[in-house]
C-alpha positions in Angstrom: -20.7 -64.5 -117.9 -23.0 -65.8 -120.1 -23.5 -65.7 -123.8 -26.0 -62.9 -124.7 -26.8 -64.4 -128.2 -28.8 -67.4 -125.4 -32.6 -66.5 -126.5 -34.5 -64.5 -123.5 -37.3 -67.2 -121.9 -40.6 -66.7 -120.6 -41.8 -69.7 -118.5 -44.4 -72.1 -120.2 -48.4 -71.7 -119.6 -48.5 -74.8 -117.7 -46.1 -73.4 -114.9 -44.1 -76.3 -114.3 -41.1 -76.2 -111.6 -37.6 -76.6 -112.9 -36.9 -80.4 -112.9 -33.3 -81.1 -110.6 -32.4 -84.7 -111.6 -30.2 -87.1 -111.0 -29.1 -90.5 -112.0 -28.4 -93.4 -109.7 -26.3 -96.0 -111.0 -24.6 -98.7 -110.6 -21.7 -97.2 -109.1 -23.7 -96.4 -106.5 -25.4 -99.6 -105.3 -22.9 -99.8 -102.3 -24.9 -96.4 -101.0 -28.3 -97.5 -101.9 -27.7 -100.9 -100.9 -26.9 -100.0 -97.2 -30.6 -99.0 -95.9 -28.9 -95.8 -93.2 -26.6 -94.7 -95.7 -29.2 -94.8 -98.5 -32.0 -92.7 -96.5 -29.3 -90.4 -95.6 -28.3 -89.6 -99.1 -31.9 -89.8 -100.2 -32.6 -86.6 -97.3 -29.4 -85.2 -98.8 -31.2 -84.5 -102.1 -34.0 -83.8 -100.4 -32.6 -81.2 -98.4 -30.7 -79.6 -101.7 -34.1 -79.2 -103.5 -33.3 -81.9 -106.5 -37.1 -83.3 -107.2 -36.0 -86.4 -109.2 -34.1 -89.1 -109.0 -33.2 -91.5 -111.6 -32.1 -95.2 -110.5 -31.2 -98.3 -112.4 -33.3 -101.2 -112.6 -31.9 -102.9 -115.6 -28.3 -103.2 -116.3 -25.7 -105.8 -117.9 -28.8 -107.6 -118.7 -29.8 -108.0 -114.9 -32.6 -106.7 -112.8 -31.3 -104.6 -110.2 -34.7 -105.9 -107.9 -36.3 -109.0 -106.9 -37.8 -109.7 -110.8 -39.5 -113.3 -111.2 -38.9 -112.3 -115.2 -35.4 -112.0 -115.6 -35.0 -114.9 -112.9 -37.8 -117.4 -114.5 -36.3 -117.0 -117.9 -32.7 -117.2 -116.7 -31.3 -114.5 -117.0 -30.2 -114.8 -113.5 -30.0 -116.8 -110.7 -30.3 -114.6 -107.8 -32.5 -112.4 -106.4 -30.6 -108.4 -106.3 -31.3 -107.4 -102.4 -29.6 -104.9 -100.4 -27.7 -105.8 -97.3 -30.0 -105.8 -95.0 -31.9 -108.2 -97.3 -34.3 -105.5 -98.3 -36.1 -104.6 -101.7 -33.4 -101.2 -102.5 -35.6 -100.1 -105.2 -39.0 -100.1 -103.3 -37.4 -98.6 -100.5 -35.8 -95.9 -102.5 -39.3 -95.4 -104.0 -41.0 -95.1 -100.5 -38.4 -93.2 -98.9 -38.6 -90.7 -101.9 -41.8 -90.3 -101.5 -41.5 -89.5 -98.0 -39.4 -86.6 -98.8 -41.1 -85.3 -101.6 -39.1 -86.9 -104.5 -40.1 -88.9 -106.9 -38.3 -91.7 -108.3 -38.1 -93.3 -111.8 -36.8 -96.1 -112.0 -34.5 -95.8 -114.9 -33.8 -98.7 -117.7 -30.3 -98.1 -118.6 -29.4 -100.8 -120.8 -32.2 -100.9 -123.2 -31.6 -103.0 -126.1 -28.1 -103.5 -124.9 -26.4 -106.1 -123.3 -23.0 -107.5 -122.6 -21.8 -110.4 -125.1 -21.7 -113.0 -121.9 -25.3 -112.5 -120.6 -27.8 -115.1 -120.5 -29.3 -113.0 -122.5 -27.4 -112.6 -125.2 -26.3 -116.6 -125.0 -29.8 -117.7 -124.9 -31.1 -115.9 -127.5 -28.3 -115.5 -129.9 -31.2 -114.9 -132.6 -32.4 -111.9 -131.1 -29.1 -109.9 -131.7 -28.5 -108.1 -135.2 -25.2 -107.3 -136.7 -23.4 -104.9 -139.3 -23.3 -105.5 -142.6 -19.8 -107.7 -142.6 -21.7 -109.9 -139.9 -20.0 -108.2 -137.1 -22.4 -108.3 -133.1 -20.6 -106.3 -131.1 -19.4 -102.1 -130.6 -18.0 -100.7 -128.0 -19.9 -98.6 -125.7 -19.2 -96.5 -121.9 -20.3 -100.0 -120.9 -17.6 -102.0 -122.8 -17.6 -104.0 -125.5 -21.8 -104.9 -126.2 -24.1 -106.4 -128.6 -27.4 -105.4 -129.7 -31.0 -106.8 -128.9 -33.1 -106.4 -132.3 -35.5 -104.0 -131.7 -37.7 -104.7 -134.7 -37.8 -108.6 -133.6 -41.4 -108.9 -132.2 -40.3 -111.0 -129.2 -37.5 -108.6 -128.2 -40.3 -106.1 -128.1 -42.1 -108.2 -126.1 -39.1 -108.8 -123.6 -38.9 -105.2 -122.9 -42.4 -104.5 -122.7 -42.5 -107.2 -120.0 -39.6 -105.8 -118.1 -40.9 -102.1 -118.1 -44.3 -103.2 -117.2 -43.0 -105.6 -114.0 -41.3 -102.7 -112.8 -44.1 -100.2 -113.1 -46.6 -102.8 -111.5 -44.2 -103.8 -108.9 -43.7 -100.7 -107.3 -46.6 -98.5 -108.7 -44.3 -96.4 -110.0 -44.8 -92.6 -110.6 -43.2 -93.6 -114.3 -40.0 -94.8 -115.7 -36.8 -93.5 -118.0 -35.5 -94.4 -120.8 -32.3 -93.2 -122.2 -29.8 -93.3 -125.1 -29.4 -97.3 -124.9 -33.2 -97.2 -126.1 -31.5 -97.2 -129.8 -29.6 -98.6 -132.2 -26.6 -97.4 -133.4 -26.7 -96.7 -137.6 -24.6 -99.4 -138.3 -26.9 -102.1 -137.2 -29.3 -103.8 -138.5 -28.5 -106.3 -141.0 -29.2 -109.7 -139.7 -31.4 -111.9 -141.6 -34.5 -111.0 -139.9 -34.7 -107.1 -140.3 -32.9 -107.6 -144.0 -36.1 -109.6 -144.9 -38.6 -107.4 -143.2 -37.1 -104.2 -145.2 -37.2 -106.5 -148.5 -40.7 -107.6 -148.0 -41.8 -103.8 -147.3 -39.9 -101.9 -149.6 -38.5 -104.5 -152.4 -35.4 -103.8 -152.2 -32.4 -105.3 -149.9 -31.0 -102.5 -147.2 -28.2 -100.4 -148.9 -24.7 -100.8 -148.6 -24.4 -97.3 -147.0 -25.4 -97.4 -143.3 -25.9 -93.7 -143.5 -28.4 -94.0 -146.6 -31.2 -91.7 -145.7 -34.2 -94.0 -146.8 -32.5 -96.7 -144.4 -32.1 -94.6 -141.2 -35.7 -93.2 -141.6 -36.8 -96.5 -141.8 -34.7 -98.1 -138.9 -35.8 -94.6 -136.8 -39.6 -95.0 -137.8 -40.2 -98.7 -136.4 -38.3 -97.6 -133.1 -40.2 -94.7 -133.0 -43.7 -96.8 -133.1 -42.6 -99.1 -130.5 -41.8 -96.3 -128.1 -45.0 -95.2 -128.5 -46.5 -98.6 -128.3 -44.3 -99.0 -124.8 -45.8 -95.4 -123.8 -49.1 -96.9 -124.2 -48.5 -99.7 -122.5 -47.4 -97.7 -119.4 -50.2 -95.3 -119.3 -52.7 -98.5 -119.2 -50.9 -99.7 -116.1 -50.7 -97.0 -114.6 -52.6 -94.3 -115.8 -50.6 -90.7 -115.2 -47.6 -92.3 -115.6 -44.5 -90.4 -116.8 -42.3 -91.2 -119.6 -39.4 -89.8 -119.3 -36.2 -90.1 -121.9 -32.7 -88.8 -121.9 -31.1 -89.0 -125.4 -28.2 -87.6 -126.9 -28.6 -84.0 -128.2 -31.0 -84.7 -131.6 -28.6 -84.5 -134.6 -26.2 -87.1 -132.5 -29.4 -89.5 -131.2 -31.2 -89.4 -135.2 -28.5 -89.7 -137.4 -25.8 -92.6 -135.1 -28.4 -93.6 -132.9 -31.9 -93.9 -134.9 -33.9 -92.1 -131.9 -36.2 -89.5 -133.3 -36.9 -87.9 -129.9 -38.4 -85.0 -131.6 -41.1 -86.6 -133.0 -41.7 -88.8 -129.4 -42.2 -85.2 -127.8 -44.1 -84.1 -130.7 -46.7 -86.6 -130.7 -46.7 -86.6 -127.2 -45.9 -89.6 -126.1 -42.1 -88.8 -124.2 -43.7 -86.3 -120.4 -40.2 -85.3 -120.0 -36.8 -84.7 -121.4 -33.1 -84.4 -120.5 -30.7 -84.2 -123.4 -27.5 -85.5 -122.6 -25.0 -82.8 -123.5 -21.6 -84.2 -121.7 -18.9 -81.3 -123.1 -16.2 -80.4 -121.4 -16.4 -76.2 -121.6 -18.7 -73.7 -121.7 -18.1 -72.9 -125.5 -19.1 -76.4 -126.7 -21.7 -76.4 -124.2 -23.9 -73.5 -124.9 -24.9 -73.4 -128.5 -26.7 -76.9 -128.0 -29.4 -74.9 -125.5 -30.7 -72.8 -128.1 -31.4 -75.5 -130.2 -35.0 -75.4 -132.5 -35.9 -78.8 -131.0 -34.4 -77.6 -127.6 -36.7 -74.6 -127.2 -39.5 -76.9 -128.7 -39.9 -79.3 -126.1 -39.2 -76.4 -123.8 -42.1 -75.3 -124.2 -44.2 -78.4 -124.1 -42.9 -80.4 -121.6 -40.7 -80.6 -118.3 -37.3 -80.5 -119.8 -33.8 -80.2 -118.6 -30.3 -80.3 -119.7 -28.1 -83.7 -118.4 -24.0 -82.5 -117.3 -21.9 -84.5 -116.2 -21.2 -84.1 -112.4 -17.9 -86.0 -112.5 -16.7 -90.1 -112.9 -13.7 -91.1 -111.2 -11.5 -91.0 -114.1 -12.7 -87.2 -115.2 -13.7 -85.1 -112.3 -16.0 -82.1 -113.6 -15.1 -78.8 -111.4 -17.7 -77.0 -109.5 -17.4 -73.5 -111.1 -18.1 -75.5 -114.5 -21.3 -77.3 -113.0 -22.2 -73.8 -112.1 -22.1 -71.9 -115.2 -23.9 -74.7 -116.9 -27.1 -74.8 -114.3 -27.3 -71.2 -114.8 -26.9 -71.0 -118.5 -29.7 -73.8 -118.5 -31.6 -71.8 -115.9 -31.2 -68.7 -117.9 -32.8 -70.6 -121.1 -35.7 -72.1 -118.5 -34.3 -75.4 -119.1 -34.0 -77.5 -115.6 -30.5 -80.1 -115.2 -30.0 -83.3 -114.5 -26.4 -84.3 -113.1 -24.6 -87.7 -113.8 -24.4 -89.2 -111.3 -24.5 -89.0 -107.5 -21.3 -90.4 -106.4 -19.8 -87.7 -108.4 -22.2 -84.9 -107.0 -20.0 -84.5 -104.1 -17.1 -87.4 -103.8 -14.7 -87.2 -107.0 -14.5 -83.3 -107.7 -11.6 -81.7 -107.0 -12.9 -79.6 -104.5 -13.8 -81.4 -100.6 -17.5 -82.5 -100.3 -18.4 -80.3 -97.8 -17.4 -77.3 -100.6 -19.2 -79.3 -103.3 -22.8 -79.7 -100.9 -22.5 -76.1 -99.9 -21.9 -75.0 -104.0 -24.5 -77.3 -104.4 -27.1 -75.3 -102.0 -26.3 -71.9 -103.8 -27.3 -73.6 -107.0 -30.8 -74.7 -106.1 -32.2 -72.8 -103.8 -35.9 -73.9 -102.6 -38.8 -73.7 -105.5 -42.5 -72.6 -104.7 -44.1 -74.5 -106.8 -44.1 -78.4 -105.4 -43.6 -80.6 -108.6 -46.6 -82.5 -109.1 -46.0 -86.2 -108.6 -48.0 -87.2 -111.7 -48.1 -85.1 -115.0 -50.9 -84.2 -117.2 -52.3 -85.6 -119.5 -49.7 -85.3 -122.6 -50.3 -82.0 -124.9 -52.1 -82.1 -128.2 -49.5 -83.0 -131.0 -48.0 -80.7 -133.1 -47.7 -81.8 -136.9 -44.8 -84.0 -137.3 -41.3 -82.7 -139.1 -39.7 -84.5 -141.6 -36.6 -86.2 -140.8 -33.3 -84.0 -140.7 -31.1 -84.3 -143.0 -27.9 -86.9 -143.2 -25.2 -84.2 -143.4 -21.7 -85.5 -141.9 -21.7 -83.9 -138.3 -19.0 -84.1 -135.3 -20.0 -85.7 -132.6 
């Protein structure tokens, strides 16, 4: 039963299909990695009617495929092949395509990166730092430190790694997500400390939280997403830029990401808010959110829920109450992640698949492959403000 306060939908003007997503991690390389097992599961999700698929290419500051970047500049020294000795991400991507799905390649770390990289070691100028001098927080991921997104040749490093990966494999686009960021308390190494002196006169404040400061911090991130969005489209026009933040009060205020203004402007093709609660009552208000319904109605955008991890198994009548209450809004879902869609529930995997069929039954519309071109921008909305919030 859902709530009837949830606002009554009608489906946009451009008619797009609901997106079914689904993230492909790292967990799952020993699937993907194994060429049978890895078509099987890719005609799995075919056969359930998901239309994305979301798999990593960057991770603990290595490239999940053969990359001449990451390996000329040493950030590793050997070439990630599956066990057959094959390309997995290009033959994810082709047998996809076969079957109707497309696949983003998804850049999961982002700025991140584990303290013992060659990344981090090599460039231990690139990282920024709290205020008491501090690199490193703790993330899903572990303990991590921070690439300084405002630093023009961490910029550049990105860029580079998006851009290999969309030339590579002529990809239909690429994700970013959360890890595309900086959390608030970051920020005050040397370098950004002089760049917000020389622009504004005055030294960062004390107060990470300091409005003034996260707007700033948010703006410059904000231009080089769009500058990276560019940068896509030239190489391959069409291409789709898809993001998965936290919901927007969480992702502005601890994270810097204004997504809303990336969708405004038009420079984000797709979104899927990451709203990981554990019930139905935590769960629901965030759908009817202004910026939710906003992007709704722009682009292609869905709600991410956590499928399961080994260590909290998500139940299927819970997975099911959220697709419809996102259905029922005319929001699509994506589900982290796919060893979880079926192997650490509590209910057998044959119940889980056969839940799973109920849930998504066939669409008519086939999802283009390529989106349009990005809508006309609306004006943009000031910043929210800095009120304490629960996260």
């Amino acid at each position: 039963m859902l709530c009837a306060w949830l606002a009554p939908w009608n489906p946009p003007a451009f008619g797009q299909e609901e997106l079914r997503g689904v993230w492909l991690t790292a967990n799952d390389m020993p699937v993907l990695r194994d060429r049978e097992r890895m078509q099987a599961t890719v005609n799995q999700l075919a056969d359930l009617h998901f239309n994305r698929l979301y798999v990593v290419v960057w991770n603990g500051g290595m490239a999940y495929y053969p990359s001449q970047l990451s390996e000329s500049r040493g950030f590793q020294s050997f070439t990630y092949r599956g066990l057959q000795g094959q390309d997995v991400i290009g033959e994810l991507i082709s047998a996809g395509r076969n079957r109707g799905l497309t696949v983003l390649p998804w850049f999961e770390f982002g700025f991140m990166a584990p303290p013992d990289s060659e990344v981090a070691k090599q460039h231990r100028s690139w990282l920024t730092q709290r205020r008491d001098g501090s690199l490193t927080s703790i993330s899903a991921a572990g303990e991590v430190v921070w690439l300084n997104p405002f630093r023009p040749e961490v910029q550049q490093l990105i860029t580079d790694l998006v851009l290999e990966v969309v030339n590579q494999y002529g990809a239909e686009g690429i994700q970013f997500d959360d890890h595309m960021s900086l959390p608030r308390d970051f920020g005050y190494d040397a370098y950004t400390v002089e760049l917000y002196r020389k622009e504004t006169g005055k030294a960062p404040p004390a107060n990470a939280d300091d409005p003034a400061w996260v707007q700033w911090r948010a703006q410059r991130l904000t231009s080089f997403m769009q500058r990276l969005s560019q940068a896509i489209r030239a190489a391959r026009p069409g291409a789709i830029v898809s993001i998965s933040p936290n919901y927007y009060d969480f992702a502005y205020k601890l994270q810097l990401q204004d997504w809303r203004r990336w969708v405004q402007t038009g420079f984000a093709d797709e979104l899927l808010i990451q709203i990981y609660r554990p019930d139905l009552a935590s769960y629901l208000p965030q759908l009817s959110k202004p910026e939710v319904l906003e992007a709704r109605d722009r682009i292609p955008t869905a709600i991410a829920v956590l499928s399961g991890q080994r260590n909290r198994p998500t139940p299927l009548p819970l997975i099911q109450e959220k697709v419809d209450a996102n259905r029922q809004q005319g929001l699509g879902t994506g589900f982290f992640y796919l060893e979880s869609l079926w192997s650490l529930g509590p209910e057998q995997p044959s119940e889980r698949i056969r839940g799973l069929q109920q849930l998504l039954p066939p669409q008519n519309t086939p999802m283009p492959a390529l989106q349009p071109a990005a809508r006309p921008a609306l004006p943009p909305l000031p910043p929210p403000p800095l009120e304490p919030i629960t996260p």
